[in-house]
C-alpha positions in Angstrom: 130.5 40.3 57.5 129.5 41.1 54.2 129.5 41.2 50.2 129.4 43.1 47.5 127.4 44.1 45.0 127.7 46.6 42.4 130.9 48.0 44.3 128.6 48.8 47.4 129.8 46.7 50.8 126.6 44.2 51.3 125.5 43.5 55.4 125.6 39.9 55.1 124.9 39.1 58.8 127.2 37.9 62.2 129.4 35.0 62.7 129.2 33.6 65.9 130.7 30.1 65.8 133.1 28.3 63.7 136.7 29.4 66.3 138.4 28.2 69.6 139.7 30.7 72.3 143.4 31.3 70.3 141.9 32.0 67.0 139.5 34.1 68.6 142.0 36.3 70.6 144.2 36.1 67.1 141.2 37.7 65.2 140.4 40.1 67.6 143.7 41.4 67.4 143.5 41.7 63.9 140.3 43.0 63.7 141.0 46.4 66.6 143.7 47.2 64.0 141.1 48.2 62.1 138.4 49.7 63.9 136.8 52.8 62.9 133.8 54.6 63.7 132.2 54.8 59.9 130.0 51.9 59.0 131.4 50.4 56.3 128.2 49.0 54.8 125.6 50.3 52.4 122.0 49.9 52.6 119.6 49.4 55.7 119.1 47.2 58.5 121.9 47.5 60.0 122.9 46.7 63.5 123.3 50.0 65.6 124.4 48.8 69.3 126.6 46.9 70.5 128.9 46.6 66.8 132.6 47.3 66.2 133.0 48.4 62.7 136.2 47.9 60.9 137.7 48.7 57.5 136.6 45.9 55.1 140.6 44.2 54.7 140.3 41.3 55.6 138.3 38.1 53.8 137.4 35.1 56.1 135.6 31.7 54.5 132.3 31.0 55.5 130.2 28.2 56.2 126.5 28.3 56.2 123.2 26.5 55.3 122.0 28.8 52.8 120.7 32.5 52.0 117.6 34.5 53.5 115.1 36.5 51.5 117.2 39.2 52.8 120.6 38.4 52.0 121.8 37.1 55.2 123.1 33.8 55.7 121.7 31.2 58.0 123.5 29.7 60.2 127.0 31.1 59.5 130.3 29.5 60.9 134.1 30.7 60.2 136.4 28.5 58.4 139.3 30.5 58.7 141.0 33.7 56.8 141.7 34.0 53.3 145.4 35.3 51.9 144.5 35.0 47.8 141.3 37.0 47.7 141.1 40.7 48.2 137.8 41.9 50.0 136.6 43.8 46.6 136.4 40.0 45.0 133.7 39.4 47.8 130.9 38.6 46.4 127.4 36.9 47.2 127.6 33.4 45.6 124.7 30.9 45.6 
């Protein structure tokens, strides 16, 4: 998941809670339609095994306890997709 700033695609970190089995299987569905081999992201640190990177289209609400020193967030949890925000309107609040 990510951000962006200055018009550059932010590495904001992993969600790995927040969904049951069906909205996992609906997700993952979504998200191989969109799987390419570029990494969409700018910038370092990224995660280089064991990722699936996919065009930046769609724009999920997340929870989380706050932001690192690095700009990840801590403790992230899915909420659920979002329909009235494109992903270019993404970006890091807080």
């Amino acid at each position: 998941m990510g951000f962006y700033r200055r018009g550059k695609l932010v590495y904001a970190g992993k969600v790995g809670t927040g969904y049951d089995t069906d909205t996992l299987e609906r997700l993952g569905r979504k998200l191989a339609q969109l799987e390419t081999a570029t990494c969409p992201f700018a910038g370092e640190g990224l995660p280089r095994h064991g990722v699936h990177w996919v065009n930046p289209k769609l724009v999920a609400q997340i929870g989380f306890t706050e932001w690192t020193a690095g700009d990840k967030l801590r403790h992230p949890r899915f909420l659920g997709l979002r329909e009235d925000k494109r992903p270019e309107e993404v970006v890091r609040e807080g």
